[in-house]
C-alpha positions in Angstrom: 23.4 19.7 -30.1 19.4 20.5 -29.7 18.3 17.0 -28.2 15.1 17.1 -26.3 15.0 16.6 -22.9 12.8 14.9 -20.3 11.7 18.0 -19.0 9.6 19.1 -22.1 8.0 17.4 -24.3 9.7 15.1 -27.2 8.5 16.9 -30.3 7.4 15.0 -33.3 9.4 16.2 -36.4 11.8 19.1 -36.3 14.3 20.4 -38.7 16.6 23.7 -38.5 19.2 24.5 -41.0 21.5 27.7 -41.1 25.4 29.6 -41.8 28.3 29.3 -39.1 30.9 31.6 -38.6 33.9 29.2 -37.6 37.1 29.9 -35.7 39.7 27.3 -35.0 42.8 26.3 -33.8 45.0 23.6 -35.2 48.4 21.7 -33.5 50.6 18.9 -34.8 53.2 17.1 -33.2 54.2 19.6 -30.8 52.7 22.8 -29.6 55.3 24.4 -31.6 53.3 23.6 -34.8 50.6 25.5 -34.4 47.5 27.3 -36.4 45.0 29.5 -36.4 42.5 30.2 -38.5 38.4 31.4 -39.1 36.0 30.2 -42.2 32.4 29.4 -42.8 30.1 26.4 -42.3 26.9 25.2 -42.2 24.8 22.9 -39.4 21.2 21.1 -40.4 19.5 19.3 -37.6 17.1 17.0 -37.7 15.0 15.8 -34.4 12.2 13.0 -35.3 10.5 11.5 -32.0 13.9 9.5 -29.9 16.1 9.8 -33.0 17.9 13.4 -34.3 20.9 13.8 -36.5 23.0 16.2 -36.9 25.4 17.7 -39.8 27.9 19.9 -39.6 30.0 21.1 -42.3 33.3 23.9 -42.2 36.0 25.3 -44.2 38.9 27.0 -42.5 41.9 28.8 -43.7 44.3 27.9 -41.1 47.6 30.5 -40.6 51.0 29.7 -38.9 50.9 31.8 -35.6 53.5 34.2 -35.0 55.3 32.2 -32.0 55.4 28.6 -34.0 57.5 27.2 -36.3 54.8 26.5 -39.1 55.7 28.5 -42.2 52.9 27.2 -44.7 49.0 28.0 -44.8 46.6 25.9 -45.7 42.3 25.1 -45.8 40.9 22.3 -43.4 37.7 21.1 -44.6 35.5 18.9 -42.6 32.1 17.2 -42.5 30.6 16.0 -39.1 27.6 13.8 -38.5 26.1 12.6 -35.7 23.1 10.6 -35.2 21.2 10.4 -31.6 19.1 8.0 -29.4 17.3 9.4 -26.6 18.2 6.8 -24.1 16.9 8.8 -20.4 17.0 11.6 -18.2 19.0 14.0 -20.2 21.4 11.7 -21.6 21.1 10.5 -25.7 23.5 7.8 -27.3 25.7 9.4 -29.9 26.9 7.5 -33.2 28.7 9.4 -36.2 31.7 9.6 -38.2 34.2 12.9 -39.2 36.0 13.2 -42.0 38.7 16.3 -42.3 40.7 16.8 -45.4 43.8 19.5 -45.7 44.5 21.5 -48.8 47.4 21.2 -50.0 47.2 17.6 -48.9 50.4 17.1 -47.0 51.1 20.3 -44.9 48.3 19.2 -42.2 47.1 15.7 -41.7 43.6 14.6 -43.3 42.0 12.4 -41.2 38.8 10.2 -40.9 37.0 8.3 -38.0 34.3 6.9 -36.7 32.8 8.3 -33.3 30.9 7.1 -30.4 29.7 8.7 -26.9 27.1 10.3 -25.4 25.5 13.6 -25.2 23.4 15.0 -21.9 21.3 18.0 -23.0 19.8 20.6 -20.6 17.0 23.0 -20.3 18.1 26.0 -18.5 15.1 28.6 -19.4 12.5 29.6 -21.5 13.8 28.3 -25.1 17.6 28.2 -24.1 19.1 24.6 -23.7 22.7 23.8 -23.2 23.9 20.2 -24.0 27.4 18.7 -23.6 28.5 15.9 -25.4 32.2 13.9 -25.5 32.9 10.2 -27.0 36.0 8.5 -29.0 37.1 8.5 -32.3 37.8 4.6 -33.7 39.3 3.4 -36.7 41.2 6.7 -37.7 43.4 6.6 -41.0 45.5 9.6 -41.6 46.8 11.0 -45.1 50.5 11.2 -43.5 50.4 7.5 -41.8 50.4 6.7 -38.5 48.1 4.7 -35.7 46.1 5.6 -33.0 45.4 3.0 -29.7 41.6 2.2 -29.2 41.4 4.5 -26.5 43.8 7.5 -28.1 41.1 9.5 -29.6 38.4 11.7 -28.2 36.3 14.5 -28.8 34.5 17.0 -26.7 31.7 19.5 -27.0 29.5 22.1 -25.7 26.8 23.9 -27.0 24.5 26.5 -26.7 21.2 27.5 -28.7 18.4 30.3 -27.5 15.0 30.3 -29.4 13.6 33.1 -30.8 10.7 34.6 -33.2 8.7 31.6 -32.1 11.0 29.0 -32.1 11.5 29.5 -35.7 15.3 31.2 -35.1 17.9 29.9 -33.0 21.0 32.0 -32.1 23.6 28.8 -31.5 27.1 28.8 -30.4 29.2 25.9 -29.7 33.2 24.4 -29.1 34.3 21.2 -30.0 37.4 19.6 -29.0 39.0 17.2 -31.2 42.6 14.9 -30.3 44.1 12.1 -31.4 47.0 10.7 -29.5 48.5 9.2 -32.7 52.0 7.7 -33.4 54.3 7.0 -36.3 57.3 4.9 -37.0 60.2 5.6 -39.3 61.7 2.1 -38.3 63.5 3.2 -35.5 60.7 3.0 -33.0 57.0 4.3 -32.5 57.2 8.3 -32.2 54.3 10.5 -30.5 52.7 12.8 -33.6 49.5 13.6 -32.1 47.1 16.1 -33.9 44.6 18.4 -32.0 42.1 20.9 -33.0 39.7 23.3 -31.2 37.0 24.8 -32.7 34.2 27.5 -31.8 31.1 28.3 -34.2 28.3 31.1 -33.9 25.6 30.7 -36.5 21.6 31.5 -36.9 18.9 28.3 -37.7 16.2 28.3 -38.8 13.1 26.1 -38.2 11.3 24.7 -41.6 
């Protein structure tokens, strides 16, 4: 989420790793099967002239809310890369894939896909920079079955990160938006079963 922008300087070689408090929310099907949940994670960026990468990594124990009908618990664990191309102005080409697995397997789909789209990164002071990104999801297979159409999947972001002791601690804070419009069929016909998740993080990086 820390691309460089055209407004400062690219820097040469960068790398910042650090903890995540995560909170999510998790629906299936319908609105009425819903989730919520908090858990820990981990981000590592890496920024190396044009190119940066990052990692992302969670664990969430989701809960049934009080107003759904979900009855069962269960962890989400996911791993999120994305690698970046500074391309111009503030906008960088994003290429990555996410990979989600639920535990116990079948009370929440595990799903994997690849992801494409762009991010545009702002500076908006002294050592604070904002960047948004969004793209869609391709190829996804999920544990339960089901497809998605080429254009059924997206994701959304937004981030935040404020510099401190030098540039050698960010504060960060971001949201990420995750659905998949997917469908299933029991032979009668295609049915909707679409899966969304939202997701906020507030960590601390630091700069090696």
């Amino acid at each position: 989420m820390l691309s460089i922008v055209p407004s400062f300087q690219l820097s040469a070689q960068h790398f910042a790793i650090g903890p995540q408090v995560v909170f999510g929310d998790y629906r299936e099907v319908s609105s009425d099967l819903q989730y919520r949940g908090s858990g820990i994670g981990a981000n590592a960026t890496l920024e190396w002239k044009k190119f940066s990468a990052d990692i992302v990594l969670s664990k969430v124990k989701y809960k049934p809310t009080s107003n759904g009908t979900a009855t069962t618990e269960f962890d989400a664990s996911e791993v999120d890369v994305r690698l970046r191309y500074y391309i111009t102005g503030p906008v960088s080409g994003e290429l990555g894939f996410i990979n989600r697995k639920a535990d116990p397997e079948f009370e929440a789909q595990s799903v994997g896909a690849i992801t494409a789209g762009a991010q545009m990164a702002y500076l908006l002071g002294p050592g604070v920079r904002m960047a948004l990104h969004g793209g869609l999801m391709f190829g996804a297979k999920y544990s339960g079955g089901g497809t998605t159409s080429g254009l059924g999947a997206l994701q959304l972001g937004l981030g935040l990160a404020v510099d401190a002791l030098h540039r050698r601690v960010r504060v960060t804070g971001d949201y990420g938006f995750q659905r998949f419009s997917r469908k299933t069929d029991d032979g009668s016909g295609p049915l909707p079963a679409p899966i969304q998740q939202s997701v906020g993080r507030i960590g601390i990086a630091v700069a090696l």
